[in-house]
PAFIDO-412809 format. One line per 2 residues: for each residue z negated, x, y negated of C-alpha. Coordinates in pm, whole numbers. Layout:
// PAFIDO-412809
Z,X,Y; ...
***
This chain:
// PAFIDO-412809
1193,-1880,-1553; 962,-2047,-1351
1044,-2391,-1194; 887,-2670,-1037
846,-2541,-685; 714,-2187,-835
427,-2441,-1024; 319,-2543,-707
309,-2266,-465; 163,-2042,-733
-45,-2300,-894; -402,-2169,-781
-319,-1829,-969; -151,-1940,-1235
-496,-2104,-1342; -616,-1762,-1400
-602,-1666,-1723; -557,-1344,-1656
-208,-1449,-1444; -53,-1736,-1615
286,-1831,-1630; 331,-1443,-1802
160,-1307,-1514; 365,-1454,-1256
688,-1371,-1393; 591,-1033,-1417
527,-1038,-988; 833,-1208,-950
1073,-934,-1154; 855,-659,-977
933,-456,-644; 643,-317,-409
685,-48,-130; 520,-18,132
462,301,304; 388,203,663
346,-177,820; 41,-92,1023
-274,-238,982; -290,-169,612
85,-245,542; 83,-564,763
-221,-699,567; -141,-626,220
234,-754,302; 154,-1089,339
-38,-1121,53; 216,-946,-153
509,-1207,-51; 234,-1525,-94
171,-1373,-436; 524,-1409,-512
619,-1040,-592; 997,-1008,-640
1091,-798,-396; 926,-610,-104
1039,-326,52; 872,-288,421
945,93,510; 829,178,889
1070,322,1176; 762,278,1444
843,29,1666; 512,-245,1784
297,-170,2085; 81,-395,2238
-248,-153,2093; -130,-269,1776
-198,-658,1764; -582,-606,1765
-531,-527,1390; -186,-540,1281
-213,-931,1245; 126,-985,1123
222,-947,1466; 250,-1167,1764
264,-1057,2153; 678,-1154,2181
696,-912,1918; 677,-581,2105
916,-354,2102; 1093,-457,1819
1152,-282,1533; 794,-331,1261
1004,-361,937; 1257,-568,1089
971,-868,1200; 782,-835,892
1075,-923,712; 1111,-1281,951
798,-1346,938; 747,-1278,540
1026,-1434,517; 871,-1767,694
562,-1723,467; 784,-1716,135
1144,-1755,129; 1147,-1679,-215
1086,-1315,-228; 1380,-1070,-143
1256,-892,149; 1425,-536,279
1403,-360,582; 1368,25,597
1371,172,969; 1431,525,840
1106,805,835; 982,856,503
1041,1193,473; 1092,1439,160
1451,1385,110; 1700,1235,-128
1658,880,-8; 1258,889,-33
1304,928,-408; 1544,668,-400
1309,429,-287; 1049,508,-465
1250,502,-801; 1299,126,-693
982,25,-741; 714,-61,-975
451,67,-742; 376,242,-417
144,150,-157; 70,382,89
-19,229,395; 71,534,605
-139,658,912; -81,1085,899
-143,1323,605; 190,1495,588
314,1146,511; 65,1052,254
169,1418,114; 516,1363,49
462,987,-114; 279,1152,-286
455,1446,-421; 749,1189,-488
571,930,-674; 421,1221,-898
797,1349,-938; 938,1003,-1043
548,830,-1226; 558,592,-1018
184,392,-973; 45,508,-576
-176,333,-391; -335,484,-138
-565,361,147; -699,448,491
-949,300,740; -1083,509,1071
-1352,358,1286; -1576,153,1038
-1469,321,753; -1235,305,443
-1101,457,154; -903,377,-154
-748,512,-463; -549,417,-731
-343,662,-936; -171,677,-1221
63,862,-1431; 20,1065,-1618
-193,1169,-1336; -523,1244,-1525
-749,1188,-1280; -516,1431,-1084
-308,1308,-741; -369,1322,-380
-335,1644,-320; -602,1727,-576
-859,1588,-372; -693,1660,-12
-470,1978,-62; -404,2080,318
-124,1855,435; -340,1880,768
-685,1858,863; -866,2144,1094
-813,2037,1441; -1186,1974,1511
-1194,1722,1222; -833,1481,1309
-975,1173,1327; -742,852,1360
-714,549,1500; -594,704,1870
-853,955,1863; -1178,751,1722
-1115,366,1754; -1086,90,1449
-1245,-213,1345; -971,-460,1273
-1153,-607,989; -1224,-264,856
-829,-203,802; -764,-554,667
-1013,-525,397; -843,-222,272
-481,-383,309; -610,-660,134
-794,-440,-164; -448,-260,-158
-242,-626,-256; -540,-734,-446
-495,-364,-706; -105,-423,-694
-127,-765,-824; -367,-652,-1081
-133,-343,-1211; 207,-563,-1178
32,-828,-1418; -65,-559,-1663
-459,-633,-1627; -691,-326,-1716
-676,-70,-1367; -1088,-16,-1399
-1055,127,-1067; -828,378,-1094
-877,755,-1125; -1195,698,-888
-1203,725,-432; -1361,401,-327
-1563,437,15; -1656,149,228
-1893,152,495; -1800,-108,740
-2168,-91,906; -2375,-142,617
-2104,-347,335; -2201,-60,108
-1971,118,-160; -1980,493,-271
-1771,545,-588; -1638,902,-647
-1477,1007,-964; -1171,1205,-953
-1067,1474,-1147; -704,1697,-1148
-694,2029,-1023; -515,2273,-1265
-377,2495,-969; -254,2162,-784
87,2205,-683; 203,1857,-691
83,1684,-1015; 14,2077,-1224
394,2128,-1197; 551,1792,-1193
395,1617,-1550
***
């Protein structure tokens, strides 16, 4: 039940139609995970707890270095060396005590306790920053159908996907099957330099697509890699399709 102070923090998106009172109870009985609290994850965090989305659970084990503040902007500079998932959660927290924040300092790795979290929530985002990681998410939210979404953003570029069960459109290891790239091709933010802005307008795209799917509006985008070209504001729209041979999404539905 909503009450008088949800009316008026919410009340600019409960005029949408499309939201409503319906719409906002469905954020506030949902829980998000987020994959990573970098640039992507710190971005699409905030607007996740202002939102009003139930519960939040902020998965890194990195700790913050000062080469993150130039785009991990839920950061300040007396934040270093702390633990990423453990200030997100204070400073969420100072955004909107309402939500139920949680702190997960462990590695996301392909164990018991992945699938665990991931069975916790409604949907996934993946705000991860290395492709063995975005593998196993992967493989775990095909294994439990749980909604991924999956983002990344190297020099002025980014990409973003939204998939679904029962994986139609196929999973991410349909379109990227190596769990690493050839050497001559790595290319992160280390190694080739980001655009803050470039990795905040995928974070935000990421919050903007969970909101969307947690109020049970049509997912138009899903099934389809989005491409953003930070140099030009241009789009390219591929269409995905699911690879009969994959080994994730083939043997798991």
């Amino acid at each position: 039940m909503l009450n008088d102070q949800d009316f008026l923090r919410y009340s600019r998106q409960l005029l949408l139609e499309e939201v409503g009172p319906a719409g906002q109870k469905q954020l506030q009985a949902a829980t998000v995970l987020l994959a990573g609290l970098g640039g992507l994850g710190s971005v699409a965090s905030l607007y996740l707890a202002a939102a009003g989305v139930g519960t939040l659970l902020l998965a890194d084990d990195d700790s913050l270095y000062m080469t993150n503040l130039q785009r991990q902007i839920l950061y300040r500079t007396g934040d270093i060396g702390q633990l990423k998932a453990e200030v997100a959660k204070q400073q969420l927290t100072a955004l909107n005590p309402q939500v139920r924040y949680i702190a997960l300092t462990r590695r996301l790795q392909n164990t018991t306790w992945l699938d665990e979290q991931v069975m916790r929530a409604n949907v996934v985002l993946d705000c991860s920053d290395n492709m063995v990681t975005r593998h196993v998410i992967n493989t775990t939210c095909v294994r439990s159908s749980i909604p991924l979404i999956s983002a990344s953003a190297v020099g002025f570029n980014g990409q973003m996907m939204v998939l679904q069960p029962p994986w139609r459109s196929g999973c991410y290891a349909c379109l990227f099957p190596d769990l690493q790239p050839p050497q001559n091709t790595q290319r992160n933010c280390r190694t080739a330099g980001i655009l803050g802005p470039v990795v905040g307008i995928m974070g935000t795209l990421q919050a903007l697509e969970a909101i969307k799917l947690l109020c049970g509006l049509p997912m138009k985008t899903a099934g389809k890699l989005w491409l953003f070209d930070g140099k030009t504001l241009q789009w390219r729209i591929l269409y995905l399709s699911r690879n009969k041979q994959c080994s994730v999404c083939a043997t798991n539905t």
